[in-house]
C-alpha positions in Angstrom: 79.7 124.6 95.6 77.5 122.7 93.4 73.9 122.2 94.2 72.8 118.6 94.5 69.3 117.4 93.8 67.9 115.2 96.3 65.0 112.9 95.2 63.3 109.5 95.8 63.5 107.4 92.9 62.4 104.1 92.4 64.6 101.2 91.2 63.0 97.8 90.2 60.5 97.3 93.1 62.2 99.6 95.7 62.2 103.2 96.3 66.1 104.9 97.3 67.0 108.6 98.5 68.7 109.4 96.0 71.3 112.5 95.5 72.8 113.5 92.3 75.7 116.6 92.4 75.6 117.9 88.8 79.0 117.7 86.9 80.3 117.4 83.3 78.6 115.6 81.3 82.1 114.9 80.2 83.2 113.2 82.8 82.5 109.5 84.2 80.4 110.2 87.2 81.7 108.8 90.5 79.0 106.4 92.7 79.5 106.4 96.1 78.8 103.2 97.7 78.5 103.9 102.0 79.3 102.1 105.6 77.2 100.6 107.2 73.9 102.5 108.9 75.4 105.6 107.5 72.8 107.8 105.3 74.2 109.6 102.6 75.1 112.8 104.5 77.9 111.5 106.1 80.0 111.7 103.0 79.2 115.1 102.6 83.1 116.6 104.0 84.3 113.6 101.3 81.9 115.4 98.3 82.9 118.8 99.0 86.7 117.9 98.9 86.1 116.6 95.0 86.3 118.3 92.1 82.9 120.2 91.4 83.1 119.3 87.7 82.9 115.6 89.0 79.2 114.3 89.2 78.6 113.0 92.5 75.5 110.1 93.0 74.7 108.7 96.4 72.1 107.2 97.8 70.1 105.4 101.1 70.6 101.4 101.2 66.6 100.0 102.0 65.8 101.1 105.5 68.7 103.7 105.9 68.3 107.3 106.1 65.3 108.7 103.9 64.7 104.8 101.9 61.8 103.2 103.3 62.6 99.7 104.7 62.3 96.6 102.7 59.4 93.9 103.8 62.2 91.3 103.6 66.0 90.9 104.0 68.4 91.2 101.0 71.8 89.9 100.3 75.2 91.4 98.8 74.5 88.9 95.5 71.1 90.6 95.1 72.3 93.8 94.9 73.9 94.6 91.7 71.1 94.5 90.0 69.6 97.4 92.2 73.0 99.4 91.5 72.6 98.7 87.7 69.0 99.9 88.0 69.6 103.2 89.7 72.7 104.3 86.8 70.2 103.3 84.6 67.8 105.6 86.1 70.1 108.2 85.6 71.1 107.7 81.8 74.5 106.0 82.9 76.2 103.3 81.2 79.0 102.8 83.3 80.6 105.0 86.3 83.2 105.1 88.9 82.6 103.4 92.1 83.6 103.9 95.5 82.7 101.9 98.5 83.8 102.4 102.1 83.5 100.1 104.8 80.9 98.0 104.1 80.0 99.5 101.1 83.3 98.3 99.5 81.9 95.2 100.1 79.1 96.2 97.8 81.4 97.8 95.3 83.5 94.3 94.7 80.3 92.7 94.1 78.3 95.1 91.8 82.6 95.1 89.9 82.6 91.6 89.8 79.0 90.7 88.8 78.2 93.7 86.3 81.9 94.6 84.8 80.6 96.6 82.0 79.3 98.8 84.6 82.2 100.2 86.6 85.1 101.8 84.9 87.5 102.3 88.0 87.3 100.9 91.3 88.4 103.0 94.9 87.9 100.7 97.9 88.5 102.3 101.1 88.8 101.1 104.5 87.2 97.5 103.6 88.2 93.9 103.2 86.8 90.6 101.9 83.8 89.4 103.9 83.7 86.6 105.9 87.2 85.2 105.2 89.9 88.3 106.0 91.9 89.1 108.5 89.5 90.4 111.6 89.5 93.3 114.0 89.9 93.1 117.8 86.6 91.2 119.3 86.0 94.3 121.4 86.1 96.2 118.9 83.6 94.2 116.5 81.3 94.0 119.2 80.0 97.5 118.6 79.0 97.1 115.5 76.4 94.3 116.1 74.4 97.8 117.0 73.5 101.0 115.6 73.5 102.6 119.4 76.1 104.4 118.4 74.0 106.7 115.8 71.7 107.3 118.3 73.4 108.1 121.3 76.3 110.7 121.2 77.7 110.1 124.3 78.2 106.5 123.4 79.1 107.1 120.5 82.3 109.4 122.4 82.9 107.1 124.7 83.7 104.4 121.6 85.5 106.1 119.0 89.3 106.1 120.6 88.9 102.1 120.4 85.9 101.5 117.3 87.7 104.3 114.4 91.4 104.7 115.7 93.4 106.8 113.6 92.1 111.1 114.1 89.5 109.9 116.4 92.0 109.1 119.4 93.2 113.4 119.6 89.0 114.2 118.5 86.6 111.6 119.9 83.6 114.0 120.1 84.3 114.8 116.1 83.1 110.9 115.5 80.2 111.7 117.1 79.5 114.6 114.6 80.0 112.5 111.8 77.7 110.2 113.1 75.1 112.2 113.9 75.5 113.7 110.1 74.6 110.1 108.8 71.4 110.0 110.5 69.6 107.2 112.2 68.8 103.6 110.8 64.8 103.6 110.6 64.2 101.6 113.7 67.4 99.6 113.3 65.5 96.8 110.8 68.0 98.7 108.1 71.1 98.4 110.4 70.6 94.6 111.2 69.3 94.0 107.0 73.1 95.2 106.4 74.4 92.8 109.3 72.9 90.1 107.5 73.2 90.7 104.0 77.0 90.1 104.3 76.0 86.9 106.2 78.5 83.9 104.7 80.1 86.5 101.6 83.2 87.0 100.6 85.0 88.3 97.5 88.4 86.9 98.1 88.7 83.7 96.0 87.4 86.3 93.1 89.4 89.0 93.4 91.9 88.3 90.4 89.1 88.0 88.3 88.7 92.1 88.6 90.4 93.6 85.3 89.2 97.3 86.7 92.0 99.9 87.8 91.6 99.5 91.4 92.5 101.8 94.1 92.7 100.3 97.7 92.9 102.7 100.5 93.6 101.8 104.2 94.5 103.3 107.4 97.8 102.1 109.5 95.4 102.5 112.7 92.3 101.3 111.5 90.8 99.0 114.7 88.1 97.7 112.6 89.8 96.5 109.1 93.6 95.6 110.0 96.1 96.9 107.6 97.1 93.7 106.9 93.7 93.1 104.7 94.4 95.9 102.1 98.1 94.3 101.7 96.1 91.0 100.9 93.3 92.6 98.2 96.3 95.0 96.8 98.3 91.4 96.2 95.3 89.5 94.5 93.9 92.8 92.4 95.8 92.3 89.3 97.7 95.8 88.5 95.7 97.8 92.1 97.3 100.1 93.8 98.0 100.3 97.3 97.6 103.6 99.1 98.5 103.8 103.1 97.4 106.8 104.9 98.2 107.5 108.2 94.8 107.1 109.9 91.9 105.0 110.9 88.7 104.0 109.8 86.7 107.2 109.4 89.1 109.4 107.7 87.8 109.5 104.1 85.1 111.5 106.1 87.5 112.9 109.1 90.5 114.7 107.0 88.5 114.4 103.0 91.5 116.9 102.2 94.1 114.2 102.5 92.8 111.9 101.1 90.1 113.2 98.4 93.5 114.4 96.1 94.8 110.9 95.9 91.1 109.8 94.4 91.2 112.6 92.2 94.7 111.7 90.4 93.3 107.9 90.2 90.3 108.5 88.9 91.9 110.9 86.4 95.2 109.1 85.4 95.1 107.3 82.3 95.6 103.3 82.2 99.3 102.0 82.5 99.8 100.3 78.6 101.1 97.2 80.3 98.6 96.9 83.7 96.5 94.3 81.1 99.1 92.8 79.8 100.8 91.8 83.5 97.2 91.3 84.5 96.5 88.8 82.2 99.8 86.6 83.4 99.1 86.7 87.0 99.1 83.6 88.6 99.3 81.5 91.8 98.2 80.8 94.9 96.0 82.8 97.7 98.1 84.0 100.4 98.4 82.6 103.4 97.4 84.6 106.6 93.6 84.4 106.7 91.0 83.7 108.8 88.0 82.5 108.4 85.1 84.5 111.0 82.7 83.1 113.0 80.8 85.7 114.6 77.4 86.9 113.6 77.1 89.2 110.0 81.1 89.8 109.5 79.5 93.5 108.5 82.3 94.7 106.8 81.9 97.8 109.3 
């Protein structure tokens, strides 16, 4: 295994935990953009699965894990310009991204407002912000709190009807995950997330994104219906759609499953006709969506 170098660095007028997994130089390096109240640790399974010639970069969102919290709240449109600063940081011009959760809300933004700066695009387990196709209620109602980070039996008692997928045969192995990604630092971090989704969405831009775009989803994912990934996969010009058979937490859960099928994207070289088909796509949004009322939408 590759050792990883684990630093605070600071970015504009914030400082971010920051880890870098060496690679070749060769390659693009992949960023890893993470759910929400998760510290960078709880991708670790997901890292070890990748190739170790792939350089890995994660890092702590403002108040999460080892980044100190911010004095004031911040907002999805605001940060690009803090994901642009970190690869620049680190000497990168452009990189892969990968956001689960709610950081694949992040990763459609930082695509869609700084193009030059992502070369492919793996969304996992996410959907479009405060217009897609919700969850159960019950369900969303657990993520108005970070309790579940801090107490392991709740966090047990949850997982069957919060993750779905592995989690219904393993419960207690969602609350080792969770307890991998740490605690939000006095929850201010946790709720900052909550509200910088407040009112975003990416959906009426979505065919504006010429990256290669992967978009993976679960078929028993309780938080982010299936039905959502069907909807980005349609408006993406030239994505790809990859079901697994899972839930919400499985990039993490089973990283040998699903790790492979990242590899061969990130790797594959561009379809000759993807831009060309792109640039003809036309029509209108689909149909079945709904706009959400209740507080955040936090993209889980």
């Amino acid at each position: 295994m590759t050792t990883a170098t684990t630093s605070a660095l600071i970015v504009g007028s914030r400082v971010l935990r920051v880890d870098v997994r060496p690679g070749d130089p060769a390659w693009p390096p992949l960023l890893l953009c993470n759910g929400i109240g998760a510290a960078l640790e709880v991708l670790q399974p997901f890292v070890d699965a990748l190739d170790p010639r792939r350089e890995v970069i994660r890092f702590d969102l403002p108040g999460i894990g080892g980044s100190p919290e911010p004095l004031v709240p911040y907002h999805f449109a605001t940060l690009p310009s803090l994901l642009g600063g970190l690869l620049d940081r680190l000497g990168h011009a452009r990189a892969d991204v990968l956001g689960i959760s709610w950081g694949g809300g992040l990763a459609q933004q930082f695509a869609l407002s700084r193009p030059g700066r992502v070369r492919r695009l793996v969304l996992v387990a996410t959907g479009t912000g405060s217009v897609m196709v919700p969850g159960r209620p019950r369900v969303l109602r657990h993520m108005l709190t970070p309790r579940r980070y801090r107490d392991p039996g709740y966090a047990v008692f949850i997982a069957v009807e919060l993750y779905g997928g592995s989690r219904l045969a393993v419960p207690a192995r969602a609350a080792e995950l969770l307890r991998a990604a740490g605690r939000p630092r006095h929850g201010r971090g946790y709720y900052y997330q909550l509200l910088a989704a407040l009112g975003w969405t990416s959906l009426p831009l979505l065919p504006l994104l010429r990256h290669p775009t992967l978009l993976m989803t679960g078929d028993d994912d309780p938080l982010i219906p299936l039905v959502n990934g069907r909807i980005m996969h349609r408006l993406i010009p030239g994505s790809e759609l990859h079901v697994y058979h899972g839930g919400h937490l499985d990039l993490i859960a089973e990283p040998h499953r699903l790790a492979p099928v990242i590899e061969r994207f990130l790797r594959e070289r561009p379809a000759p006709a993807a831009g060309a088909r792109a640039a003809g796509r036309t029509g209108p949004l689909p149909a079945p969506l709904v706009p959400l009322a209740y507080p955040g939408n936090p993209l889980r």
